[in-house]
C-alpha positions in Angstrom: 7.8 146.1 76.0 9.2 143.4 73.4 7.5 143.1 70.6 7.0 139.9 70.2 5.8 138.2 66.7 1.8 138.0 68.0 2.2 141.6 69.7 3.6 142.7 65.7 0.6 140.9 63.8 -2.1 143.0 66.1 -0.2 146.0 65.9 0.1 145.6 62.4 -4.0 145.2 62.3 -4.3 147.9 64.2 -2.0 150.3 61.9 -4.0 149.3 58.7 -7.2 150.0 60.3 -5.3 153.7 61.3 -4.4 153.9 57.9 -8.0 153.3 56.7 -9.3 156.6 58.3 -8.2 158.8 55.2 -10.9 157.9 52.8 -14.2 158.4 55.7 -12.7 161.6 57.6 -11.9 163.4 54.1 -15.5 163.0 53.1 -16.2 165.0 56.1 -14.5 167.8 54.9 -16.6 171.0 54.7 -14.4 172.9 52.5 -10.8 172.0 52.4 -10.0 170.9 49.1 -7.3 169.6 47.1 -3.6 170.3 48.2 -4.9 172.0 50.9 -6.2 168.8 52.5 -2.4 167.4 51.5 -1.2 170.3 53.2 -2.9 170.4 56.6 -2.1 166.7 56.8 1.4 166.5 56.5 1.8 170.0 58.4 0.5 167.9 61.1 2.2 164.6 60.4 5.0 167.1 61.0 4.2 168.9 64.2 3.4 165.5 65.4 6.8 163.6 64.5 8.6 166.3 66.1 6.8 165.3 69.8 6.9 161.7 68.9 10.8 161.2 67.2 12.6 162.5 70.0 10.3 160.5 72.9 11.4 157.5 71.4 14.9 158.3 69.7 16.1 161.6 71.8 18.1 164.0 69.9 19.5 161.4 68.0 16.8 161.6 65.3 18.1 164.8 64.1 21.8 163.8 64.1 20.4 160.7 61.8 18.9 163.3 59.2 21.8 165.3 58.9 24.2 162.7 58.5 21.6 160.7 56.1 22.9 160.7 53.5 21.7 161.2 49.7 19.8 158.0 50.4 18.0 159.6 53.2 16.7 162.5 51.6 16.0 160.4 48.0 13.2 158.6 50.7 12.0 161.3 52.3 11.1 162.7 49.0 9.2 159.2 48.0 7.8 159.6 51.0 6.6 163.3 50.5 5.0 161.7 46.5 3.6 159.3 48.3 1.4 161.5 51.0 0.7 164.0 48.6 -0.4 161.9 45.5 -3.0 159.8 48.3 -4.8 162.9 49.6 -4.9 164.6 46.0 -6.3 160.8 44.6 -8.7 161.0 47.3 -10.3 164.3 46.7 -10.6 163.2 42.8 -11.7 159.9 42.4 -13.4 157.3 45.4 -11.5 155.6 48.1 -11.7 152.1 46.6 -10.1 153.2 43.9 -7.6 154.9 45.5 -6.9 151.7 47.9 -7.1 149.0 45.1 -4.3 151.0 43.5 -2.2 151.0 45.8 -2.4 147.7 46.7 -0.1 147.2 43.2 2.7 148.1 45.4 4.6 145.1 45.9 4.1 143.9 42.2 5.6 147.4 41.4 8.0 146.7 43.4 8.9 143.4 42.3 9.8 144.7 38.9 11.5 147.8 40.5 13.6 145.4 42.2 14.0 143.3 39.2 15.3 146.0 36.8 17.4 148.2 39.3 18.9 145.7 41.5 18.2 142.6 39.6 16.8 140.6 42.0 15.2 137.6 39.9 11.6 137.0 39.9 9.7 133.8 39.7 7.1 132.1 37.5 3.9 132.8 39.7 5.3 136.6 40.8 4.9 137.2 36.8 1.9 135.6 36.8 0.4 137.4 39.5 1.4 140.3 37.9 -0.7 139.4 34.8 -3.4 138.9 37.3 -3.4 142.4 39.0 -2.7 143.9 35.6 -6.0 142.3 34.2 -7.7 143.6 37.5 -6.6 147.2 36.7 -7.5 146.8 33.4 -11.2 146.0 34.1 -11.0 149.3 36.8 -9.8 151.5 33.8 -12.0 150.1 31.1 -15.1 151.0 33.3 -13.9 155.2 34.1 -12.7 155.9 30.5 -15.2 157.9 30.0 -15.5 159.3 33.2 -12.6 162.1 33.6 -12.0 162.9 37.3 -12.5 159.1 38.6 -9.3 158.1 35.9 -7.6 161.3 36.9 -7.7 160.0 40.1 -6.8 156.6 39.6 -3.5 157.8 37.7 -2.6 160.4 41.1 -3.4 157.4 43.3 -0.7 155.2 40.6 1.9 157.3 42.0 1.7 156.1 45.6 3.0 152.6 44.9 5.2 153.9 42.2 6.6 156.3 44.7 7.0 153.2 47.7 8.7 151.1 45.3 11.3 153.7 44.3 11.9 154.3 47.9 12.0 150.5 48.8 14.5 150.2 46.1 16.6 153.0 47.2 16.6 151.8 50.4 18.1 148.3 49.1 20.7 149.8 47.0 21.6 151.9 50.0 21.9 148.4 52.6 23.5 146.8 50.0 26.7 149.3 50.2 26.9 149.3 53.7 24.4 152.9 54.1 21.6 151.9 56.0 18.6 154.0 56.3 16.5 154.6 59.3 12.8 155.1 58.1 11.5 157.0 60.6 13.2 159.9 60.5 13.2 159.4 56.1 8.9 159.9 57.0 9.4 163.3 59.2 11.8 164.4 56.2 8.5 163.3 53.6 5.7 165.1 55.5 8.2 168.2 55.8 9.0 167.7 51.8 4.9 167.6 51.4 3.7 170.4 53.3 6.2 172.7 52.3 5.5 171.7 48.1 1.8 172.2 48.7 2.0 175.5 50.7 1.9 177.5 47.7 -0.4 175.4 46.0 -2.9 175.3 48.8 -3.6 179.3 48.9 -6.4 180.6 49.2 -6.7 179.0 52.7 -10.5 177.8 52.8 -10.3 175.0 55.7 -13.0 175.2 58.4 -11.6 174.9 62.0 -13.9 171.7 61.3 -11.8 170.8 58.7 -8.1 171.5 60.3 -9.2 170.0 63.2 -10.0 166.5 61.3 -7.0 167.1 58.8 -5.1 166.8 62.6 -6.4 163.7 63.7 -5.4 162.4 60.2 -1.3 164.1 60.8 -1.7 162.4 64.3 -3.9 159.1 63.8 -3.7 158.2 60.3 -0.3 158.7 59.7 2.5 159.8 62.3 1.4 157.3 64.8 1.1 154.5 62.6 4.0 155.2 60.4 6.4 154.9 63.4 4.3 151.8 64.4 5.1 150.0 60.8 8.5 150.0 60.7 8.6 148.4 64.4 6.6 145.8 63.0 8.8 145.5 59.9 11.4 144.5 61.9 9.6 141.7 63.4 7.5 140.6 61.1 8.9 138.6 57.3 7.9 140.8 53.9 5.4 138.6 53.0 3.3 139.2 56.3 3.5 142.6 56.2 2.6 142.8 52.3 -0.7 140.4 53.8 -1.3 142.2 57.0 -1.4 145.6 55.2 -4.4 144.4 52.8 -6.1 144.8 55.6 -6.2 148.4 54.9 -8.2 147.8 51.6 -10.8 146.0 53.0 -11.2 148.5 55.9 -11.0 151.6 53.9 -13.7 150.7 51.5 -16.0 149.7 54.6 -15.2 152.9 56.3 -16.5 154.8 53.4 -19.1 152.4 52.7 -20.4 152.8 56.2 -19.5 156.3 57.0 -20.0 158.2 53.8 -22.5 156.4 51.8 -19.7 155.6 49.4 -20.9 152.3 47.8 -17.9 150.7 45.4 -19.1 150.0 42.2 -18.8 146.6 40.5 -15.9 147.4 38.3 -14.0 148.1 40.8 -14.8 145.5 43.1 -14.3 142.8 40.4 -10.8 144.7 39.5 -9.9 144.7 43.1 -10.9 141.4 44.0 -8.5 140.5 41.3 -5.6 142.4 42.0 -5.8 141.1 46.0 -5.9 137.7 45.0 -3.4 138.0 42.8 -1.3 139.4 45.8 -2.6 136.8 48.7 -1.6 134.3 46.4 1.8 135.2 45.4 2.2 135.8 49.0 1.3 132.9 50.5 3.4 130.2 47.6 6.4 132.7 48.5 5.9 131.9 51.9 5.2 128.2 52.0 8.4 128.4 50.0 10.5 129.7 52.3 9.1 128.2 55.3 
């Protein structure tokens, strides 16, 4: 099937909305907690990459990871902070919080971009920048005196930290003729993840409740639409994707809402609304812009 550019924009709804499980399934945990949640996940994401790599790519895949690279293995282990920091964030603070951070990621980025590659930014990116940062700002100012939800909040600030490094690695790496195939980068991240949380995760206290769920979130939440992302990337321009995967925000704190009782409070909806119109606006200049 081609993927054409409306096939991409559904798919890519349909991989936020996968992404957006995390938050309501983990709150249906009975006893896995902590790095153990990270663990089952990724063991998963894992078992499943292994079916779903090689149906698509054949043995190649593995030829690709061994011959990777430095580049290679510098994503997979962004990609291994990045899984590992999102399920720890979401066992300490709630699942806005955890989303609304990470939707910082491209404005992370941005600055990434601008001090590693130097890749120059303009006016309103730097004002939109200021906007987010306000937006945080107001999210922090109303948990400092709650420990566990800022605890959480600074885990969650790793996940965009964690996708900018590995964006910017993967432009360094294009831009002297390496190029980096992200898919098998993610199977070398959930290997990276499960095998740093192993230890970490003993005593084993998961339910077959609970390892049955964590597997739907390896499958579901994250192999499937992983893969499904970077096909989309290559269809779709940066600034639709950065848009499209909002989407996740918005359906993650419904999910929650509606599936765990887990009402956001104002702080943070004032915050995030902030920080995503600081993004949908940056966006959409950028690409009137371009257009």
């Amino acid at each position: 099937m081609k993927l054409t550019h409306s096939r991409a924009v559904v798919m890519m709804i349909l991989v936020t909305l996968m992404w957006s499980m995390a938050g309501v399934v983990t709150r249906q945990l009975e006893a896995a907690r902590s790095f153990e949640v990270t663990f089952w996940r990724s063991f998963f994401t894992v078992a499943s990459l292994l079916v779903i790599l090689p149906f698509f790519q054949g043995g190649a895949v593995f030829a690709k990871i061994r011959n990777g690279g430095k580049a290679l293995w510098l994503s997979g282990i962004c990609w291994s902070v990045m899984f590992t920091a999102f399920m720890v964030a979401l066992t300490l603070t709630t699942v806005a919080n955890v989303l609304v951070t990470m939707a910082l990621g491209p404005f992370i980025t941005a600055l990434m971009a601008r001090i590693f590659i130097g890749h120059k930014m303009p006016a309103r990116t730097w004002g939109a920048i200021a906007l987010a940062g306000a937006g945080m700002a107001w999210m922090y100012g109303g948990q400092m005196s709650l420990g566990s939800e800022l605890a959480g909040t600074c885990v969650a600030l790793l996940v965009p930290l964690a996708g900018s490094c590995n964006w910017t690695v993967v432009q360094h790496s294009r831009a002297h003729g390496q190029g980096i195939d992200l898919v098998p980068a993610v199977l070398v991240g959930a290997a990276f993840s499960s095998l740093a949380t192993l230890p970490l995760a003993f005593p084993f206290s998961a339910t077959p409740h609970d390892i049955g769920l964590l597997a739907v979130l390896g499958l579901f939440q994250l192999a499937i639409p992983c893969v499904l992302a970077v096909l989309c990337a290559g269809v779709l321009k940066a600034p639709e994707v950065a848009l499209l995967a909002l989407l996740e925000v918005i359906f993650g704190i419904l999910l929650a809402w509606m599936g765990a009782g887990e009402v956001p409070g104002a702080n943070v909806l004032t915050g995030g609304a902030l920080v995503i119109a600081a993004l949908v606006v940056n966006e959409l200049i950028g690409w009137r812009q371009k257009a």
